[in-house]
GUBA-44116 format. One record per residue: x, y, z of N, C-alpha, C in turn. Coordinates in steps of 0.2 Angstrom, whole numbers, padded with zeros to 4 digits, always signed. Example, Ala and Ser with C-alpha at 12.3 -4.5 7.8 and 13.67 -1.06 7.14 Angstrom:
<atoms>
+0066-0028+0039+0062-0022+0039+0066-0016+0039+0064-0011+0035+0068-0005+0036+0064+0000+0039
</atoms>
This chain:
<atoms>
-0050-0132-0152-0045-0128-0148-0038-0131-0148-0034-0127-0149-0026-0130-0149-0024-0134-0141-0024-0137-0144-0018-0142-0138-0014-0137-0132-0011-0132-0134-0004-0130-0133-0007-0122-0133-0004-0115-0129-0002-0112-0134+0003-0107-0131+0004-0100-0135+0010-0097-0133+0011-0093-0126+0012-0095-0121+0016-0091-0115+0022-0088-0113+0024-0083-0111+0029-0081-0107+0029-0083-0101+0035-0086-0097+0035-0091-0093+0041-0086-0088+0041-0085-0083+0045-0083-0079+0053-0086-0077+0057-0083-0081+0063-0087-0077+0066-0088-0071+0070-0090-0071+0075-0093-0063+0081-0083-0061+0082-0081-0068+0085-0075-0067+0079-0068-0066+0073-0069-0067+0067-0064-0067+0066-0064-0074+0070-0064-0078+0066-0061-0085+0061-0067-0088+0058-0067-0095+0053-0069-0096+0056-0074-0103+0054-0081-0105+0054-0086-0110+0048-0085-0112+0049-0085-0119+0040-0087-0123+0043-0093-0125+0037-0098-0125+0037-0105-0126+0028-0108-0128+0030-0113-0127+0022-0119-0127+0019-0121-0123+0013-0120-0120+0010-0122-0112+0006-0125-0115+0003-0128-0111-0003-0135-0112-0011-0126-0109-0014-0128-0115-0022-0122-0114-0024-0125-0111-0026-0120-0105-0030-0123-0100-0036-0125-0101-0039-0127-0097-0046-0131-0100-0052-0129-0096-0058-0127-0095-0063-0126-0091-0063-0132-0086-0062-0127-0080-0063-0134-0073-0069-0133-0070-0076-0130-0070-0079-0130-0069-0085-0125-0074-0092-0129-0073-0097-0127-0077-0099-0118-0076-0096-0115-0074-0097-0107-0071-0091-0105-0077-0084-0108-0077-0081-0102-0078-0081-0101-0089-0077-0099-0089-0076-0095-0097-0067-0095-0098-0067-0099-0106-0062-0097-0108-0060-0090-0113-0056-0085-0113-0054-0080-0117-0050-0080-0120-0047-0077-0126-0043-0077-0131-0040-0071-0129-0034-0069-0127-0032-0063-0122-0028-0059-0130-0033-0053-0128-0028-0049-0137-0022-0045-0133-0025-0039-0128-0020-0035-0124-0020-0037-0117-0012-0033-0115-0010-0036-0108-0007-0031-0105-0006-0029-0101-0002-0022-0098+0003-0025-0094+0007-0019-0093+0015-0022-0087+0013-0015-0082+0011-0016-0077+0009-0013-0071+0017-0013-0067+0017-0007-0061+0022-0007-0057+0022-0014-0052+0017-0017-0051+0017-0023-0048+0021-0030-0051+0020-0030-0057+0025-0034-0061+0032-0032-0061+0033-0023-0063+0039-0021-0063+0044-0024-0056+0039-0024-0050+0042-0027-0045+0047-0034-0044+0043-0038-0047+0047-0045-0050+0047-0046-0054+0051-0041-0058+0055-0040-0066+0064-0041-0062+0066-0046-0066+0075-0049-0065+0076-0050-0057+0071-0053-0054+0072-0054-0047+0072-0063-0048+0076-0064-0043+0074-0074-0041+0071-0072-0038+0064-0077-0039+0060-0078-0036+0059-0088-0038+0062-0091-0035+0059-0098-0037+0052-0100-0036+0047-0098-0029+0042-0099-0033+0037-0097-0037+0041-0093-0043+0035-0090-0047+0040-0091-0052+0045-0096-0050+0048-0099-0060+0043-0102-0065+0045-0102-0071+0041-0105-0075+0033-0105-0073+0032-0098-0070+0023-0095-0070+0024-0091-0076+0017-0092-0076+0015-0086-0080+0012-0079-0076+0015-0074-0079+0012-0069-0075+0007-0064-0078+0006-0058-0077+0000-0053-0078-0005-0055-0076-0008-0049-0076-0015-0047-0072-0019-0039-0075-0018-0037-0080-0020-0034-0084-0022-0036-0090-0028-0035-0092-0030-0041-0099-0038-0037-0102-0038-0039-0109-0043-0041-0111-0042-0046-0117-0051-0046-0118-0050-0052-0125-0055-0052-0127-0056-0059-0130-0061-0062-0132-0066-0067-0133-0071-0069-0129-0074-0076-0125-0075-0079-0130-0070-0087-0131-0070-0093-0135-0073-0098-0134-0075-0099-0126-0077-0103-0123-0081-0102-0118-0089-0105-0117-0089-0105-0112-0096-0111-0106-0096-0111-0099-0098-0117-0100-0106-0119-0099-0106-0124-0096-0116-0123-0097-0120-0120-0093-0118-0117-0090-0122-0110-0083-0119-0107-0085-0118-0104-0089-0114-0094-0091-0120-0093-0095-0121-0088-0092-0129-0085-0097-0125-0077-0099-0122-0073-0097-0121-0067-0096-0114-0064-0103-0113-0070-0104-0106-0069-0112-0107-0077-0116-0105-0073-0123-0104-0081-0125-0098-0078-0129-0097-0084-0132-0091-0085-0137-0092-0079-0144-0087-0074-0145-0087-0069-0148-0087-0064-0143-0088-0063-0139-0089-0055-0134-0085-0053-0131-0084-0046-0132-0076-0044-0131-0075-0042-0122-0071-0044-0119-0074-0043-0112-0067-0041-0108-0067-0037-0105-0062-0037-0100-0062-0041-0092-0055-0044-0092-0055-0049-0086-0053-0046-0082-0058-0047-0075-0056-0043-0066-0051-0050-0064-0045-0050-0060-0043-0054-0058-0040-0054-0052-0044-0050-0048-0045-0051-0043-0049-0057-0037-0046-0061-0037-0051-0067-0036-0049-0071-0030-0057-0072-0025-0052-0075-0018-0054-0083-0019-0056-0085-0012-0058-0094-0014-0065-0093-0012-0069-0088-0012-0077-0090-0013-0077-0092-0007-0076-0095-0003-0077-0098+0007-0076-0096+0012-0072-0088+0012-0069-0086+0018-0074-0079+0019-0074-0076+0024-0079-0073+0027-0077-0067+0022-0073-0063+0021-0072-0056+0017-0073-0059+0011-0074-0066+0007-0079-0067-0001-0084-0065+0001-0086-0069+0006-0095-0069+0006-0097-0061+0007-0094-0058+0008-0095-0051+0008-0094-0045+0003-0092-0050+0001-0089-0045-0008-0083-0040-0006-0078-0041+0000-0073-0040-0001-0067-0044-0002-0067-0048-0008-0062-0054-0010-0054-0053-0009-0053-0043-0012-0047-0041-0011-0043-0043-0004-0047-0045+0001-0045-0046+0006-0044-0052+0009-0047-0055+0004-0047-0064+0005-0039-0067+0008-0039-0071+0012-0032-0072+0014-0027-0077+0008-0032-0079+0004-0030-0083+0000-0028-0081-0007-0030-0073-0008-0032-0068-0015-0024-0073-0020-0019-0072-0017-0012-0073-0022-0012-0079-0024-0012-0084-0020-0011-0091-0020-0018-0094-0028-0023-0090-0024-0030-0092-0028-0030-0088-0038-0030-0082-0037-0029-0078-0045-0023-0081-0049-0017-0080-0044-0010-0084-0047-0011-0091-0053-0015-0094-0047-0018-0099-0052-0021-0101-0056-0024-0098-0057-0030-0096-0062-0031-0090-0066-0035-0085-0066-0036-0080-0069-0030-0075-0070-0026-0074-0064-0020-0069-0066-0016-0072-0068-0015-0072-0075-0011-0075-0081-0011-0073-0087-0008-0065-0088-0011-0062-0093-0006-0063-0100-0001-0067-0097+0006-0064-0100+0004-0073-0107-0001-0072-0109-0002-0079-0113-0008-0078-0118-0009-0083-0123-0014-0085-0128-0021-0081-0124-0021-0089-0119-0027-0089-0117-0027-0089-0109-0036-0088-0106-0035-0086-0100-0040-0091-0098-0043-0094-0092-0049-0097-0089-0049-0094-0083-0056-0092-0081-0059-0088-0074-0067-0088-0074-0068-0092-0068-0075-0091-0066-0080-0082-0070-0086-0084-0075-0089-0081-0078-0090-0073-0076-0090-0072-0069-0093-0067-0064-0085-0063-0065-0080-0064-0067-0077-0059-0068-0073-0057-0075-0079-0058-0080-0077-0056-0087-0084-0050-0089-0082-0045-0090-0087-0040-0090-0087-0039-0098-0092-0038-0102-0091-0036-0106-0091-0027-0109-0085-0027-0115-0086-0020-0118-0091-0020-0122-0094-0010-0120-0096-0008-0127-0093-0009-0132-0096-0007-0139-0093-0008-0146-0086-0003-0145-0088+0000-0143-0084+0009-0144-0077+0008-0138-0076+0003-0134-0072+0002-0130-0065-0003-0133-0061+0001-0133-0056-0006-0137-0052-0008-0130-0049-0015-0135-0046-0019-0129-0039-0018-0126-0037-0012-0130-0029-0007-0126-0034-0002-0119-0039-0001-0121-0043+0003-0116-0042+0001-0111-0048-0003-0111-0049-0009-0108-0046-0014-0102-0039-0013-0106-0034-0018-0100-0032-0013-0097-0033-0005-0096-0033-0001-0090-0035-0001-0085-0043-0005-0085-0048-0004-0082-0046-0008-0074-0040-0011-0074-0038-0015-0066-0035-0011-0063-0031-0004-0067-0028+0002-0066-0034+0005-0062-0036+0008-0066-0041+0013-0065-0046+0011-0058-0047+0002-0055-0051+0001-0053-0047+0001-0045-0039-0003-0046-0036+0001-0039-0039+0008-0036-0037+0012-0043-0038+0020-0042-0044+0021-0038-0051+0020-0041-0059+0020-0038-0058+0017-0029-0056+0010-0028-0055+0010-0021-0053+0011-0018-0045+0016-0019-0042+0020-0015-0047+0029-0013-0053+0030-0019-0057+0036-0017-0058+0033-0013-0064+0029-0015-0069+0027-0010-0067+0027-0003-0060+0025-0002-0058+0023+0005-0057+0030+0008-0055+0037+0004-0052+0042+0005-0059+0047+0009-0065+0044+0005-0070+0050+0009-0068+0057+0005-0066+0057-0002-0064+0062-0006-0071+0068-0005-0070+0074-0006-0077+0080-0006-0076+0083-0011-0079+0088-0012-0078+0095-0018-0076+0098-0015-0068+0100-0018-0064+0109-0016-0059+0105-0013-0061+0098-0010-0052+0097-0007-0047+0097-0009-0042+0098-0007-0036+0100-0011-0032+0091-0008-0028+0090-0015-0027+0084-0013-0019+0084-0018-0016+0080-0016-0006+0080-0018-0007+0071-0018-0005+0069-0026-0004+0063-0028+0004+0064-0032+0005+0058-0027+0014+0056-0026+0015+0051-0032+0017+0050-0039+0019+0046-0042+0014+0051-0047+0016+0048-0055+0014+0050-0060+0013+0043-0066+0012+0037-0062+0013+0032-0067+0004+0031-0070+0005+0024-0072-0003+0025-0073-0006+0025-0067-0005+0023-0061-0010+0024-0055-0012+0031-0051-0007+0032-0054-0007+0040-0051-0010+0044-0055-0009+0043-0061-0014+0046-0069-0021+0045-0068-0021+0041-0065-0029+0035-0065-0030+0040-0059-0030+0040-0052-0030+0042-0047-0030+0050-0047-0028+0053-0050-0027+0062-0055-0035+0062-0057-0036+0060-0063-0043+0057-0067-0050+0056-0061-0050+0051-0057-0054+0050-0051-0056+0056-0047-0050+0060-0044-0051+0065-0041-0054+0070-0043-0050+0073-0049-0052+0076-0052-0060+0078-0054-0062+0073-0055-0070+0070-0058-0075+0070-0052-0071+0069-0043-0075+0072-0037-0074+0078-0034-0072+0084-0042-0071+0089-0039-0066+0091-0036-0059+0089-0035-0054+0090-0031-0050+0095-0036-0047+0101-0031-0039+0104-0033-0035+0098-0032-0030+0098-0037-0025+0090-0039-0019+0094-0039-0013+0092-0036-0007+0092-0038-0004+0084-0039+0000+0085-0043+0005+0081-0043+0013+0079-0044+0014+0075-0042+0022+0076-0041+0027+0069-0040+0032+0070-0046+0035+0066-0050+0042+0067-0050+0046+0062-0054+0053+0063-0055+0055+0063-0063+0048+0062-0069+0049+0060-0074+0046+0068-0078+0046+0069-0081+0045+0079-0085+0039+0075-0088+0042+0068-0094+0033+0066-0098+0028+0065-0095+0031+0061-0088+0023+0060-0085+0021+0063-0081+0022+0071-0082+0021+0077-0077+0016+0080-0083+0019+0081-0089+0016+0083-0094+0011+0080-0097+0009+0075-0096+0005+0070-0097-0002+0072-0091+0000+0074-0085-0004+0073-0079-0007+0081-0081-0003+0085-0083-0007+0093-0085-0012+0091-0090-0010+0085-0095-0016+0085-0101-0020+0084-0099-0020+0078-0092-0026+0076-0088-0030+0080-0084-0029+0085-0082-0030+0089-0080-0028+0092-0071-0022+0092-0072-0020+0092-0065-0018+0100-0063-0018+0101-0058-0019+0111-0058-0012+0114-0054-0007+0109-0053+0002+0110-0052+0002+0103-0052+0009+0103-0057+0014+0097-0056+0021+0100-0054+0024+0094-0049+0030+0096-0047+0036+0092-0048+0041+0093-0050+0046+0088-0051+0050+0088-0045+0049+0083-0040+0053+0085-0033+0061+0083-0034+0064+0082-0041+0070+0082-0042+0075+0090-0042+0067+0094-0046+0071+0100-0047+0069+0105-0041+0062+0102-0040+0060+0107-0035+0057+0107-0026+0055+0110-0023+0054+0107-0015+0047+0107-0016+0046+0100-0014+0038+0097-0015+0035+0101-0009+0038+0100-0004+0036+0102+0004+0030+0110+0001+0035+0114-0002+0036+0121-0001+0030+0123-0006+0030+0117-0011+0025+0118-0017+0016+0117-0014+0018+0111-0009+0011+0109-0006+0010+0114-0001+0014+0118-0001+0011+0124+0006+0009+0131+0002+0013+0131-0004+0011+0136-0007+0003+0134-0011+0003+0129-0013-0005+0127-0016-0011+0126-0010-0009+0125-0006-0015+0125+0000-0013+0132+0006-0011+0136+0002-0012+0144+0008-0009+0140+0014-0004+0136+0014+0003+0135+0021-0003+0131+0026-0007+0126+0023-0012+0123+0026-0011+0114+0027-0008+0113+0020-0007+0105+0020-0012+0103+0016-0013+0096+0013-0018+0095+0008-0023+0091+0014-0027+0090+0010-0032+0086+0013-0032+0078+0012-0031+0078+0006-0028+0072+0006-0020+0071+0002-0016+0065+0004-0012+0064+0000-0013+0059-0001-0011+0056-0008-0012+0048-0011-0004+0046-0012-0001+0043-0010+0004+0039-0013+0004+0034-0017+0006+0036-0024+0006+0032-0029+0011+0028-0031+0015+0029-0030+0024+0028-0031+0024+0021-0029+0023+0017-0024+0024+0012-0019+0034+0008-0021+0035+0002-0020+0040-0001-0021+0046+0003-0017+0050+0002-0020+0059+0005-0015+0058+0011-0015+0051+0015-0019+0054+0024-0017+0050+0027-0010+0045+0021-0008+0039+0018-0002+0046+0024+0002+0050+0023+0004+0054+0022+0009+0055+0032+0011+0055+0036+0005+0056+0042+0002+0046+0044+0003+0045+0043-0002+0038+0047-0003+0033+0047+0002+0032+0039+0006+0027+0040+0013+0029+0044+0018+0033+0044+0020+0037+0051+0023+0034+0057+0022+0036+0060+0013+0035+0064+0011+0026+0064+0011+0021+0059+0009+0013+0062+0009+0013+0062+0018+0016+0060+0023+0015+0061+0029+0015+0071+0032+0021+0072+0026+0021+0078+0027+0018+0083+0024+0014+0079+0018+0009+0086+0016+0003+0086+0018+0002+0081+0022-0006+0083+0025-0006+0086+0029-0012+0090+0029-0015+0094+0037-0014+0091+0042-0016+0094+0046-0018+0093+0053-0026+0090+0051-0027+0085+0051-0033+0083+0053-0036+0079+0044-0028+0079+0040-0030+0076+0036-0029+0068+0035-0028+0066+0029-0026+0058+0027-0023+0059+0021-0018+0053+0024-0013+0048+0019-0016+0042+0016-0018+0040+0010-0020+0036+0009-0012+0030+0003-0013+0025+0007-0006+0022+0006-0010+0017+0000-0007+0020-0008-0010+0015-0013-0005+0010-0015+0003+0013-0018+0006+0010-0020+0009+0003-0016+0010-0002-0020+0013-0006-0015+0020-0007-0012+0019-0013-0006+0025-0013-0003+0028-0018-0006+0036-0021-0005+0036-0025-0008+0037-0032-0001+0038-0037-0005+0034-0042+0003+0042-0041+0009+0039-0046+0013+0044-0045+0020+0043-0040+0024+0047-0035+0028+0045-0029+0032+0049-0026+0030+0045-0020+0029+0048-0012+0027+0048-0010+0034+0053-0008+0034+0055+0000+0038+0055+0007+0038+0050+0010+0037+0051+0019+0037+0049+0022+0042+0055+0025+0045+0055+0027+0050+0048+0034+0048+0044+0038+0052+0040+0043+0053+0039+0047+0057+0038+0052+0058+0035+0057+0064+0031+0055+0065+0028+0050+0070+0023+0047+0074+0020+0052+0080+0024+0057+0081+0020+0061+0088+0017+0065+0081+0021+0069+0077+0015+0072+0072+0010+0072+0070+0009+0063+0067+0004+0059+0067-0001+0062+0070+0000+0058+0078-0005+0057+0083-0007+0064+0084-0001+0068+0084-0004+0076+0088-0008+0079+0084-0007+0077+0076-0011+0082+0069-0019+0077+0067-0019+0071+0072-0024+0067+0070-0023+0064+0062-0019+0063+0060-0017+0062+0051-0020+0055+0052-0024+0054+0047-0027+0045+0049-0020+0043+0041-0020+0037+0043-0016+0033+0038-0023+0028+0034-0023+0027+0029-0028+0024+0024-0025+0018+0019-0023+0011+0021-0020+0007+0018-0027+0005+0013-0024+0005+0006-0029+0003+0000-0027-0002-0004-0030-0008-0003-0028-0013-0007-0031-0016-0012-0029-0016-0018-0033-0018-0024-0040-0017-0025-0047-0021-0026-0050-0018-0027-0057-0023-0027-0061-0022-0026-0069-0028-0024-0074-0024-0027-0078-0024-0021-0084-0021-0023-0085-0014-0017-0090-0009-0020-0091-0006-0015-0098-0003-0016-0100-0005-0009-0108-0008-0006-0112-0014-0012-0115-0010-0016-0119-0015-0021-0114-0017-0026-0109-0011-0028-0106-0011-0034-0098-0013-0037-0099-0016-0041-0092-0018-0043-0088-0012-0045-0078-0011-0043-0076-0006-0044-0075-0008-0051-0075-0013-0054-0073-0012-0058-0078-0011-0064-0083-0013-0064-0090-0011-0067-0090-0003-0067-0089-0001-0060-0090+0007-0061-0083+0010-0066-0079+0009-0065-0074+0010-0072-0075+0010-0077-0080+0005-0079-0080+0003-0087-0086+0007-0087-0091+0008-0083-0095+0014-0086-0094+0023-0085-0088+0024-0082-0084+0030-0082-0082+0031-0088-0077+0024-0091-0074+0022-0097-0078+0027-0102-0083+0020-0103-0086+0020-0107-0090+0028-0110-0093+0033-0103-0095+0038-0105-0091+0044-0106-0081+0042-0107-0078+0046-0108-0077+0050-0103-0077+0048-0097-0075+0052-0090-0069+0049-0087-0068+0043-0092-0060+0042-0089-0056+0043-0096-0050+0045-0094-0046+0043-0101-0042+0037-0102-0043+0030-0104-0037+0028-0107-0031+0028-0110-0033+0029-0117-0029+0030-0123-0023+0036-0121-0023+0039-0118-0018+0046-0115-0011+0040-0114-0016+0036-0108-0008+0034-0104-0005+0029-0108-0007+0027-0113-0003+0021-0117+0001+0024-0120+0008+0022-0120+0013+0023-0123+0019+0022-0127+0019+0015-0125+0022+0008-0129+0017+0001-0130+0018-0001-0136+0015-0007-0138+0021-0012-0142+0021-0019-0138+0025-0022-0140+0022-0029-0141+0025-0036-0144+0020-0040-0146+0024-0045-0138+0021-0051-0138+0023-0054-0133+0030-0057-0132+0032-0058-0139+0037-0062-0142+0044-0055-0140+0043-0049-0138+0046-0044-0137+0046-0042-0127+0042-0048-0126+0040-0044-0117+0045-0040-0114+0052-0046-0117+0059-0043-0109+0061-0034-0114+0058-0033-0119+0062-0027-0121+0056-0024-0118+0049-0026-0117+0043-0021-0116+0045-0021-0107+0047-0024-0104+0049-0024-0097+0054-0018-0096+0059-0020-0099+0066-0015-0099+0063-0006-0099+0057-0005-0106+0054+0001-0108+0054+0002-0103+0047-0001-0099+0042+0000-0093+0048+0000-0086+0053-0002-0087+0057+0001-0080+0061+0007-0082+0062+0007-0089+0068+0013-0087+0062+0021-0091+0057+0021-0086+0054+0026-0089+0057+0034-0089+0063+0036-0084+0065+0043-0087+0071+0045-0091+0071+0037-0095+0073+0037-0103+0070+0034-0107+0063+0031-0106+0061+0031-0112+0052+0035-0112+0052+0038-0104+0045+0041-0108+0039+0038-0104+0041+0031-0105+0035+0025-0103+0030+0026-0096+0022+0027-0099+0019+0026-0095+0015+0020-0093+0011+0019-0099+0008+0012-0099+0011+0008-0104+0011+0002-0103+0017-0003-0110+0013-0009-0110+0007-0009-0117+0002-0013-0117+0006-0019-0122+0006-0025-0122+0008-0032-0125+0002-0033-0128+0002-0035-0138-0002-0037-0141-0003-0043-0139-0005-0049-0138-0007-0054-0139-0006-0059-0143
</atoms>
């Protein structure tokens, strides 16, 4: 194994250095090392893209991945060296009461501890306790595959939604999570609209099978969601958007629910306190539950992420749609640039070869 190898290193202005890190090394007889082929640029990343942030200088960042297991150590029974696997990297410290529960997502330590460790995708190579390296089918490739932390946000925002058949449901953004989250729905039987500011990724979300898309630049979202549900509201609304349009859009899913429906808040915020003002007596009077969903664990016996890759796998999700750009890593700051200026360049998902 090399000494050294290639990373993208976070600079002091936001953007990214490829350089020589020292390969990390198996710290304990549980985990696995991988040979990382693809990587994905999610809106989470877009959000500390050219920002100071001192301390996340000279890190490595990513959290969408697949690979290759090169290594692994004397208790891994379940992968070996050659097996194509896609990395979960959501990871708390194993000791605090919501691990021992298998909801990790909620670990108080989730950033500080994955940070460290397995969310690190922007590199060669990766190290992460065994338990969270799933293997692919043959049939599943590894552009697929680094979807699957997408898609698995997607799955715990259902879960948490109490989705039915027939309900009508209004999903606010059109990026991958919203794609992902379209896809989900869709698949528990739901009428879907969705509603966007970019034409491709409206067009994209019809291929997925969405039953109105809106562009709320051209047109009135309000008026479209009253028209789709007979002047009723949706039953559910998913906010997919999250970051600075948070401010815009939650507002707006507040206002396409029912009387007596849910907001389910996926996209993220960004850190410190947000302020958005709301109709809170509407709220209260209309019974609107608010549904904050954060990343993704297990639900009951089952890993979300396991249930995606077998969604994946039987062709009930689509990957390959959302990918749109592929760039090598040696290219990131122009793959970053794509993946932000999406209603000039198209960009949905923007996978990094490895």
């Amino acid at each position: 194994m090399d000494a050294t190898m290639k990373a993208a290193l976070k600079t002091a202005q936001g953007e990214f250095e490829v350089t020589e890190v020292e390969t990390p090394q198996l710290p304990k007889a549980d985990w696995v090392r991988a040979r990382i082929r693809v990587a994905g640029i999610c809106g989470t990343d877009l959000r500390h893209w050219k920002k100071e942030e001192p301390h996340l200088e000279c890190r490595i960042m990513g959290h969408e991945m697949a690979g290759e297991v090169v290594e692994v150590g004397p208790e891994v029974t379940h992968v070996k060296p050659g097996d194509r696997v896609v990395i979960e990297t959501v990871l708390g410290d194993d000791t605090c009461e919501w691990c021992r529960v298998q909801q990790y997502n909620l670990c108080p330590h989730l950033y500080e501890v994955r940070m460290d460790t397995v969310s690190q995708a922007f590199a060669t190579y990766v190290v992460g306790p065994a338990k969270k390296f799933y293997p692919l089918p043959d049939h599943v490739s590894f552009e697929e595959a680094t979807l699957l932390d997408t898609f698995s946000v997607c799955m715990h925002a259902i879960q948490l939604s109490g989705i039915k058949i027939n309900d009508k449901v209004a999903i606010i953004g059109a990026g991958p999570i919203g794609l992902g989250q379209l896809q989900l729905a869709k698949a528990c039987g739901a009428d879907v609209m969705v509603l966007d500011i970019v034409d491709t990724s409206l067009e994209l979300a019809l291929e997925l099978g969405a039953d109105l898309v809106v562009n709320t630049k051209k047109e009135d979202g309000y008026a479209k969601v009253m028209e789709f549900t007979k002047n009723r509201g949706v039953d559910i609304a998913f906010e997919c958007a999250g970051g600075p349009s948070m401010l815009e859009t939650l507002p707006q899913a507040v206002s396409f629910a029912r009387i007596g429906g849910k907001v389910v808040i996926v996209g993220g915020f960004d850190t410190g306190k947000t302020s958005i003002p709301l109709e809170w007596q509407h709220i209260q009077m209309s019974e609107i539950k608010l549904i904050c969903s954060a990343s993704y664990a297990f639900w009951d016996i089952y890993s979300e992420m396991q249930m995606c890759l077998d969604l994946l796998a039987k062709g009930k999700l689509n990957a390959q749609k959302l990918i749109t750009h592929r760039f090598s890593l040696d290219e990131i700051n122009e793959a970053f640039e794509t993946a932000q200026n999406k209603e000039k360049t198209g960009a949905v998902f923007v996978a990094l070869q490895i």
